[in-house]
N, C-alpha and C positions, 0 to 999 in steps of 0.2 A: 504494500500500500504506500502509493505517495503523496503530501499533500500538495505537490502540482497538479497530482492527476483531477478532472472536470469529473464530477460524477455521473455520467455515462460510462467513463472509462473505467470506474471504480467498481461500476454494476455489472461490467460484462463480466463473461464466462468464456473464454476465448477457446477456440476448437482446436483438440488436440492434432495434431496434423501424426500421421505414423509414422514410427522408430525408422530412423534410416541408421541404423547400429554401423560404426566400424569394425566388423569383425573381418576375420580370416575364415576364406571357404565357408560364405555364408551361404546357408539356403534362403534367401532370402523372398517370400512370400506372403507379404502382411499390407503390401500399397499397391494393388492392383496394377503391376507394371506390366509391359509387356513383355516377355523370355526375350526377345527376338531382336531387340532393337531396330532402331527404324531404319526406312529405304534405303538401300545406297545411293539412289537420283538424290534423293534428302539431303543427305551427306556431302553430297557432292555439289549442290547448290549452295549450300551453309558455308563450303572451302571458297569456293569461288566471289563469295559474298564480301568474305574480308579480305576489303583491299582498303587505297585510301579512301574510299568515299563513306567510311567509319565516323569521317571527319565532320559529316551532314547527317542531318539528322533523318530519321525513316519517315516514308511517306504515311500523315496521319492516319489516312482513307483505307492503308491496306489494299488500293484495288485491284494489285495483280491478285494478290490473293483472294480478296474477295469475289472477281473473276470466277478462276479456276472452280470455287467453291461453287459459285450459281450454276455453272457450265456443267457440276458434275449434281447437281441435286435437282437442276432444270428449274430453275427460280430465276428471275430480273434480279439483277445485280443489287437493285436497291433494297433487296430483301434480305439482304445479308451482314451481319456485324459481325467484327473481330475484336481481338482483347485477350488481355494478358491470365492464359488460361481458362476456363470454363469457371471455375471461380469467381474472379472479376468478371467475368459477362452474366453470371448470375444475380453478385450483389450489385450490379448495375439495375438489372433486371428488376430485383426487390425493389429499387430504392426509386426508378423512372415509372413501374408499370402496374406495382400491384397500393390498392388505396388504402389511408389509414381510417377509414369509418366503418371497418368491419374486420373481421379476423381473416387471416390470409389460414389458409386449411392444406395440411399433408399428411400424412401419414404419421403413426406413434414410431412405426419403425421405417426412417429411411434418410438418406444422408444429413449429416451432424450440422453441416453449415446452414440451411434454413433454418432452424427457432436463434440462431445467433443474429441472421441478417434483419431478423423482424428485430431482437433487441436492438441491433443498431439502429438502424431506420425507425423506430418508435410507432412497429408495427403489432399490433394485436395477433394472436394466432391461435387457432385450435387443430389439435390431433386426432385423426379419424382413426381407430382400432384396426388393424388388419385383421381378419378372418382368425380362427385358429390353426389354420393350413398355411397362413402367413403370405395369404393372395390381397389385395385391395378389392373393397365391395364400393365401386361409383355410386352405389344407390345411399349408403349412408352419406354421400359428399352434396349436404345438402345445408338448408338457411342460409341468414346473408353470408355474404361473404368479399373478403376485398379481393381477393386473386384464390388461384388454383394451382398448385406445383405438385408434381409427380414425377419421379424418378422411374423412368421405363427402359432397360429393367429399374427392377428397384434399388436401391442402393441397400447392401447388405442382407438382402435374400436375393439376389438375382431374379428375380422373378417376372417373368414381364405379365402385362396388360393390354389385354386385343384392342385392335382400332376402333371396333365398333362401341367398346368401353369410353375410348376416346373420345370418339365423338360425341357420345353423347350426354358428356361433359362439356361439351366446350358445346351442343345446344344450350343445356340448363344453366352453365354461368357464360351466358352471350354478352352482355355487359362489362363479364371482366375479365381481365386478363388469365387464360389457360399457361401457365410453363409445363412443359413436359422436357425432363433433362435425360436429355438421351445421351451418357456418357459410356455407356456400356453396349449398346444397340447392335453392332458389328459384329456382335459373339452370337447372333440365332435372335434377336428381337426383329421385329418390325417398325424400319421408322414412322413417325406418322408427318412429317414433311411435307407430302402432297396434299395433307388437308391445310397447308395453311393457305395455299391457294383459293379455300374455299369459306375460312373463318378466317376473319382478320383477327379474333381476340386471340389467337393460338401464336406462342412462341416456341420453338425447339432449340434445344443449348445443346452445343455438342463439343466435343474435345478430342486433341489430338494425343492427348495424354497415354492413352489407352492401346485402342488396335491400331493407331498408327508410331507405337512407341517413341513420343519424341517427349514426355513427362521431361523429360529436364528443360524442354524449350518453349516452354508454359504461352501452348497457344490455342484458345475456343473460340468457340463463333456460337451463333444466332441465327434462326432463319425464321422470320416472320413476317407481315404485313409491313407495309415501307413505314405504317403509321406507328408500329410499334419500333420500328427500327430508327427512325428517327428521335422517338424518345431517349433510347440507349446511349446513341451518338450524342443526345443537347447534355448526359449526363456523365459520358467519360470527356469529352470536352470542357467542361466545368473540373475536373481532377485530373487528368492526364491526357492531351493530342496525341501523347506518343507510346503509346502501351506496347508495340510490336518493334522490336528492332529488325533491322535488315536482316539480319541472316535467321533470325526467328521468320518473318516473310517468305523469302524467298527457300527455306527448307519444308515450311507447311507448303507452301505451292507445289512443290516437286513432289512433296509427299504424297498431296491430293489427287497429284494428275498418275501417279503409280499403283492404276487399282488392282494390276495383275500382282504385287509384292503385297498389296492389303488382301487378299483374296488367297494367298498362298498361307500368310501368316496366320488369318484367325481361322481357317482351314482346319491348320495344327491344333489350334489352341484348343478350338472346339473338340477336335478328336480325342485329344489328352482331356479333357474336362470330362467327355465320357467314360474313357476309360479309368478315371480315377472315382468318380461316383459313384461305379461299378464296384470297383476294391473296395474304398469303403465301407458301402453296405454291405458288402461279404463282411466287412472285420464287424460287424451290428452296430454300425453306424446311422444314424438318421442324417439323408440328403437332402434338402431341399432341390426342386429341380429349377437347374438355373439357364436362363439364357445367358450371362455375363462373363467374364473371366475367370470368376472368381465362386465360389460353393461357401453356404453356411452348413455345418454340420455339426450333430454333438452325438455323443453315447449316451447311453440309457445307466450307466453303472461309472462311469468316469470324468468324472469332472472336469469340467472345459479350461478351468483355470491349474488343475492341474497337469493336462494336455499339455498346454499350453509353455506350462515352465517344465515341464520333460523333453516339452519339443524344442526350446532354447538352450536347455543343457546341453543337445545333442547338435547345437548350431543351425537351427531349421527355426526360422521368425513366421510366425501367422500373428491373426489379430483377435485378438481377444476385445469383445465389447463389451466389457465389466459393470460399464456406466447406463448399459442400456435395460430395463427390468426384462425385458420382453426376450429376447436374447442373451443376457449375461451367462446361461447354461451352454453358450453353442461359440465356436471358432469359424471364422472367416479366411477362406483357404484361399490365398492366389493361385490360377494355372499355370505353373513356371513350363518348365521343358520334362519330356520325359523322365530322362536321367533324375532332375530336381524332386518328380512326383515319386519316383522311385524310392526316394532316400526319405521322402516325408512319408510314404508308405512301412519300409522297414522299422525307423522311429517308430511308428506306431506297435507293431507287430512287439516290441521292447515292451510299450508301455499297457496296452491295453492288456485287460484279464483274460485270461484264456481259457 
């Protein structure tokens, strides 16, 4: 506590971001990265980037990139924002697009930075229950409401929700603004994209984070209505014109335009994802079934938090969601590379009762 700090800052709760451990020969599967790292076009745009024009500063607009991005999702360019990671295009999102005369409504269980961005923005908010199957029920997502955000999949079950779900959410809150954060979507989800063609209140948040492995070069976008996108823009404009450096630019543009390298990579990932839910549930684990990278799972007789520091003894990092009630019994598995899934399999085979 400081008494510099405004009391806002005193009130908040700030989100734990995941352990990025320095160890040796870590298995490291607790931040949804991707095994694979990103494209070699990627790579090779990023090299070619730094030169002297380091010197100048990056093009606000993003528009080679935002470009490529409309050309591959088949949207008007002016449908598109970028920003420094899907993060920042999110709390953007809160703070231009969802209203403070009603509670902004998500999930009890789904990514950690929404109830934060409502504290920030001096937004109201309620949590609608997931199912006991741990799916989203649209029909509970109902009364007033300042906006709609939903993680599809979801953040921390994987799990996604059908279009026709979607949709007809974004009929019943037609006044306000829909976010649907599609950060995961590439691993077996369905985007919902082309509805925003069809609803202006609909925004889609997406990240390079993930299946296009480039999480160190913190780049997301938006794809909505120009009405909403223009809001985004009056409000990274107001805090930062230049959220994308060049070689952050032009490595997501290369990355974009490389959908035969994205198509190989979560190919794998998805097959390893099967084949590890599989094992698993042999060893009597409970899977959720996930479209994302990543599996929630727990045993009926072993404790997640003792999993957990078994499986760090052993050099193998997942995530444990200790703070979450609804969850706090279950571990968050990344889908690394085979070999990776292997040795978090053997680990268990140590730990579990036999």
């Amino acid at each position: 506590m400081s008494r510099f700090w405004n009391r806002q800052v005193h009130d908040l709760q700030p989100y734990i971001p995941g352990e990025q451990p320095r160890m040796t020969n870590l298995v490291k599967l607790n931040t949804n990265e991707s095994p694979y790292g990103p494209s070699p076009r990627a790579l090779e745009a990023m090299k070619a980037s730094v030169t002297d024009d380091l010197r100048l500063y990056p093009d606000p607009t993003a528009l080679a990139l935002r470009t490529a991005i409309a050309e591959q999702e088949g949207v008007p360019v002016e449908c598109v924002f970028t920003g420094n990671g899907s993060d920042e295009v999110l709390a953007h999102a809160f703070r231009a697009l969802f209203r403070d005369d009603a509670p902004v409504l998500f999930s009890d269980v789904t990514y950690g930075f929404y109830p934060i961005y409502c504290q920030m923005f001096g937004l109201d908010y309620r949590t609608i229950p997931l199912r006991d199957d741990f799916t989203i029920a649209p029909d509970d997502y109902d009364g007033p409401a300042g906006g709609v955000i939903i993680a599809n999949p979801n953040a921390n079950t994987g799990i996604s929700l059908p279009l026709p779900a979607i949709e007809g959410l974004l009929k019943r809150f037609n006044a306000q603004t829909v976010i649907i954060d599609e950060a995961y979507v590439d691993f077996g989800g369905t985007s919902a994209v082309a509805l925003t063609q069809r609803y202006p209140n609909l925004l889609i948040v997406r990240t390079f984070s993930k299946s296009s492995g480039l999480a160190g070069l913190r780049v997301g976008y938006a794809i909505g209505s120009a009405e909403l996108v223009e809001g985004l823009t009056r409000v990274k404009d107001s805090f930062n014109s230049y959220p994308l450096s060049r070689p952050a630019q032009a490595g997501a543009e290369a990355s974009i335009r490389d959908t035969e390298w994205l198509e190989q990579t979560t190919t794998r990932i998805i097959a390893t994802r099967e084949r590890t839910v599989a094992a698993l549930r042999e060893r009597g684990m409970t899977v959720l079934p996930s479209t994302a990278n990543f599996i929630l799972a727990h045993h009926p007789s072993c404790p997640a938090d003792t999993l957990f520091t078994g499986l760090r003894e052993r050099a193998i990092i997942v995530r444990h969601q200790g703070g979450s009630p609804r969850i706090s019994d279950w571990l968050r598995i990344t889908i690394g590379t085979d070999e990776e899934m292997d040795a978090l399999l053997a680990a268990l085979d140590d730990l579990l009762p036999r």
